[in-house]
C-alpha positions in Angstrom: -13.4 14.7 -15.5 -15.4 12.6 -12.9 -16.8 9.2 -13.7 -20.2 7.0 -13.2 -19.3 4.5 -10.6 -20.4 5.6 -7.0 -16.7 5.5 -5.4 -14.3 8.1 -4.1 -10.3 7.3 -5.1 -7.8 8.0 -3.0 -4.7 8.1 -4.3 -1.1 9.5 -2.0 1.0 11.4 -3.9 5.0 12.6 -4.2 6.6 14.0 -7.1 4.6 11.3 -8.8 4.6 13.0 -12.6 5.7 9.8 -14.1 3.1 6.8 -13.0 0.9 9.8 -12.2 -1.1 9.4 -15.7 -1.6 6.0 -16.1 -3.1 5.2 -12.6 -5.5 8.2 -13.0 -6.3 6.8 -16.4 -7.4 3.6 -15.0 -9.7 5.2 -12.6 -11.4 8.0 -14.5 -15.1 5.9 -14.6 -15.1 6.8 -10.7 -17.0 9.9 -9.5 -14.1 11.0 -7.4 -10.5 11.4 -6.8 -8.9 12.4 -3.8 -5.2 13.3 -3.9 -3.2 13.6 -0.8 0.0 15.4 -2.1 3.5 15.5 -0.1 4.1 18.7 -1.6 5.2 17.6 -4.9 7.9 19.6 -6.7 7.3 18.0 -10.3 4.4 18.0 -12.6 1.9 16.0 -10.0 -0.2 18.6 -9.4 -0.7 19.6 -12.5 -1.5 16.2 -13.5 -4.1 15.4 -11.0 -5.8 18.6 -12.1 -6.0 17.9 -15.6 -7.7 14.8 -14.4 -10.0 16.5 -12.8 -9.2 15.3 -9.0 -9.5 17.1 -5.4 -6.2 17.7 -4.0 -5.2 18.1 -0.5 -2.2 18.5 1.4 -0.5 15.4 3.5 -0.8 16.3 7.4 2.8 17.9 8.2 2.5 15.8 11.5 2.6 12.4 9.1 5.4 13.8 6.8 9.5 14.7 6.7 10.4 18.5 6.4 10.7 17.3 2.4 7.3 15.9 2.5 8.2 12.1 2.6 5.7 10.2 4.3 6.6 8.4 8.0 3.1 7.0 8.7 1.3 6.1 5.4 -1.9 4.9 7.4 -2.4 8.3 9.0 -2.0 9.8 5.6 -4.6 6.8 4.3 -6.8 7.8 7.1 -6.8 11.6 6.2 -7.8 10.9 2.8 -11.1 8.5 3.7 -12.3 11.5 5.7 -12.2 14.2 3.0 -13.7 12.0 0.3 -17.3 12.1 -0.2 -19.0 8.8 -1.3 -19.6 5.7 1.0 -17.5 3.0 -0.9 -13.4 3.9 -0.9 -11.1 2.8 -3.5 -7.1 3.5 -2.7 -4.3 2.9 -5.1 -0.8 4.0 -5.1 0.6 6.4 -7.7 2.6 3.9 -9.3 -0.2 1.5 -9.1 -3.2 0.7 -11.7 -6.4 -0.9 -12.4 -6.8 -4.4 -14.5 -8.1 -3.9 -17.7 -11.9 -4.9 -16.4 -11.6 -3.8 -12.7 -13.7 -0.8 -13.1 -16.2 -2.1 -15.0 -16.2 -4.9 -12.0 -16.7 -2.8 -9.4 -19.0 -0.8 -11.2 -21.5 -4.1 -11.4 -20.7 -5.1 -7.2 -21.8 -1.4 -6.3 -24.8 -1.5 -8.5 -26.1 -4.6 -7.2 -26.0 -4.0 -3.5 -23.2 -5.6 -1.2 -24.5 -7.8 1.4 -24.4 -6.2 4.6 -22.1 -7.8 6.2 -19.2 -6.7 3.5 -16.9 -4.3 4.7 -14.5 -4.4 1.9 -13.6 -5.9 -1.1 -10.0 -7.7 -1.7 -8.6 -7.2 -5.1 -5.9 -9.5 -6.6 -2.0 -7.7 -7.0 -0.3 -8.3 -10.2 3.2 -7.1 -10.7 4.4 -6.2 -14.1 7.7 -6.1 -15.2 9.2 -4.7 -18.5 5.8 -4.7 -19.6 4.8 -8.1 -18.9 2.6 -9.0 -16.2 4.2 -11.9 -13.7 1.1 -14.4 -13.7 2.9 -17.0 -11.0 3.6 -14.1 -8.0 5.1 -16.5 -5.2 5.0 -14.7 -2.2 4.9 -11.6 -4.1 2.2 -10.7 -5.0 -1.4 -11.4 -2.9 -4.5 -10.3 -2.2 -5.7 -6.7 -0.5 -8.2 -5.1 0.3 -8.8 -2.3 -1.5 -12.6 -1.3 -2.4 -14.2 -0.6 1.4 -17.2 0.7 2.9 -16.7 3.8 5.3 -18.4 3.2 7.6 -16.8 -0.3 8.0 -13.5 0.9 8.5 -12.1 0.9 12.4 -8.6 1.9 11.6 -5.9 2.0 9.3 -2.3 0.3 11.4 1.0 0.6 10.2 3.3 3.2 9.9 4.9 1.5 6.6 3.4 -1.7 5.5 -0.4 -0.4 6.3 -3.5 -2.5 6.5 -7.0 -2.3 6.5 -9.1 -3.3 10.1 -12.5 -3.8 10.2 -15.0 -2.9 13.0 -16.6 -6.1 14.0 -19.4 -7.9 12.2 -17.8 -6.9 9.0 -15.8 -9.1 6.8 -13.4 -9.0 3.4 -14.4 -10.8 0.6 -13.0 -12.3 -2.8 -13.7 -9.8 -5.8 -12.3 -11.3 -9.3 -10.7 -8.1 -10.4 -7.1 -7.2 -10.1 -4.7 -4.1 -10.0 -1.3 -3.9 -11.4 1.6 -2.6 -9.6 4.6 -2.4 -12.7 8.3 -2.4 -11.1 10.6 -0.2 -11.7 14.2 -1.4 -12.1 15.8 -3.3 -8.9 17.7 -0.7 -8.1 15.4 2.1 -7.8 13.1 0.1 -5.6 16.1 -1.1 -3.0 16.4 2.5 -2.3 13.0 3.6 -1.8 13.1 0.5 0.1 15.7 1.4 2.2 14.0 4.9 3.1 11.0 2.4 4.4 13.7 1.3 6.7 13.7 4.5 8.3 9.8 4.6 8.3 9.8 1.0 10.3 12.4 2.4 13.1 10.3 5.6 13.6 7.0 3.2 14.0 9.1 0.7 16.8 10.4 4.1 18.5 7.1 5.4 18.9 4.9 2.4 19.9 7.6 1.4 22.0 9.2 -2.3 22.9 6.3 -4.2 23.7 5.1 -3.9 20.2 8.6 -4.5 19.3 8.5 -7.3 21.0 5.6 -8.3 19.2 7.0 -7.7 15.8 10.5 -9.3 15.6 8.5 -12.6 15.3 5.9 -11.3 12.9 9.3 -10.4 10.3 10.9 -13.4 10.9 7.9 -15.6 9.5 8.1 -13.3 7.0 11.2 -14.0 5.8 10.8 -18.3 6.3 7.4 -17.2 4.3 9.0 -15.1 1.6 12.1 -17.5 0.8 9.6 -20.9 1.0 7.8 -19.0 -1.6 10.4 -18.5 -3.8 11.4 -22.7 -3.7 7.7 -23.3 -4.6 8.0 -21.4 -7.2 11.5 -22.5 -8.5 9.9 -26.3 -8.1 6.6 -25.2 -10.4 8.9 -23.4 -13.0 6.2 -21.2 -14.0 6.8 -19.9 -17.9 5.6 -16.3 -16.4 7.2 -16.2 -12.5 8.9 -13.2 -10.6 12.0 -12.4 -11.8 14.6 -14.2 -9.1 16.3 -10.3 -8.9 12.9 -9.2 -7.2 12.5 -12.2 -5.2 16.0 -11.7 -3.8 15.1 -7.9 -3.4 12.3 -8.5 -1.9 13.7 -11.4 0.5 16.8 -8.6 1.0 13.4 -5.8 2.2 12.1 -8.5 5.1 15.3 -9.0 6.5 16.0 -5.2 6.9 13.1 -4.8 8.7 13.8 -7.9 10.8 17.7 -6.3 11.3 16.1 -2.6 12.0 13.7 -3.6 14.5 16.5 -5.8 16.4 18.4 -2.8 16.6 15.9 -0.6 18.1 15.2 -3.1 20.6 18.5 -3.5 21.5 18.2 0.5 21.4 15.0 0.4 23.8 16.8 -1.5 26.4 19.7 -0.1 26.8 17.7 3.3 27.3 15.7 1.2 29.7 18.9 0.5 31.8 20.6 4.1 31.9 20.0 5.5 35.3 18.2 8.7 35.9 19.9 11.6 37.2 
């Protein structure tokens, strides 16, 4: 049933029945939950109305004909306009709240943000097996997750979506946290690999100049992504990301990277076939 704290949830949904319960858990202090559903054919529903949550139906125009997501910040965007309070917290499905992250947010709401916040960046910690990887590398980070309406200008990104501000707003530091657990390697390479497709649809549809504009983007990511990883190795953290992620993860950037080179290569070769 809904909570205290002053904050619509929004939460995007897909046959989610088994992380379902625990991220709902986490956030049953807030006052409202907003479900955007892909037309789930497990127990998700069901679920998110035990919990007590407003469900809604994923924009066909953002989905597959199986309801799989191709523009998550379309979908993010149709779920800030149904919900019904000022401040906006999203989390995944398979995601969850730290142990004192509601309580947290409960005390920056109460108080007042200063007016020039426009959101609030929450720390990622990845659990695996149950443990929760304290020395992240370039895993983990922080996001920005609890934001103002009104401050929002626009969600980008068909796959990897982030948050942008309308001027004269800026992010700031909460000390809270939310937990994303990992499932086993191999069932995240292959929802990984469906991103892939995600990624190719975005460069297709925006075209080669932000292609163009991209390729160097992911390949700083993956210099980024495997210099975090030597860091880490030289610190030899007790509690560090398993090397099997890293290596996953590391595997995830250079897809992308190898995707968009082939669209581009795609683009111009369409750009040289002559009209008839």
């Amino acid at each position: 049933m809904p909570g205290h704290i002053p904050c619509s949830v929004n939460m995007l949904t897909r046959n989610s029945a088994a992380t379902l319960p625990a991220a709902l858990a986490s956030v049953s202090e807030f006052a409202e939950i907003v479900v955007g559903d892909g037309r789930s054919t497990d127990a998700t529903r069901s679920i998110a109305a035990e919990y007590g949550c407003r469900i809604i139906e994923q924009d066909t125009r953002y989905t597959d004909d199986a309801g799989r997501l191709l523009n998550f910040a379309a979908a993010r965007l149709q779920l800030i306009a149904a919900s019904s309070y000022d401040w906006v917290l999203y989390l995944d499905s398979d995601e969850l709240l730290g142990p004192a992250t509601a309580g947290t947010i409960a005390q920056v709401l109460g108080a007042g943000a200063p007016p020039d916040v426009g959101a609030y960046s929450l720390q990622a910690k990845h659990v695996v097996n149950g443990v929760t990887i304290e020395d992240e590398s370039k895993f983990g980070g922080k996001d920005p997750r609890l934001f103002l309406r009104s401050a929002v200008a626009d969600f980008v990104g068909f796959a990897d979506e982030r948050l942008e501000l309308r001027p004269g707003y800026r992010v700031q530091e909460l000390d809270a946290t939310f937990l994303k657990p990992l499932p086993p390697v191999r069932h995240l390479v292959l929802k990984w690999i469906r991103y892939l497709r995600v990624f190719a649809g975005e460069a297709l549809a925006k075209g080669p100049e932000w292609t163009d504009q991209e390729l160097p983007r992911r390949k700083s990511a993956i210099r980024w992504l495997l210099k975090g990883w030597r860091d880490a190795r030289r610190r030899g953290h007790p509690s560090r990301m398993p090397f099997r992620y890293e290596a996953a993860q590391i595997l995830l950037a250079s897809g992308i990277y190898g995707t968009l080179r082939l669209v581009r290569l795609r683009q111009r070769l369409g750009r040289k076939q002559p009209t008839r």
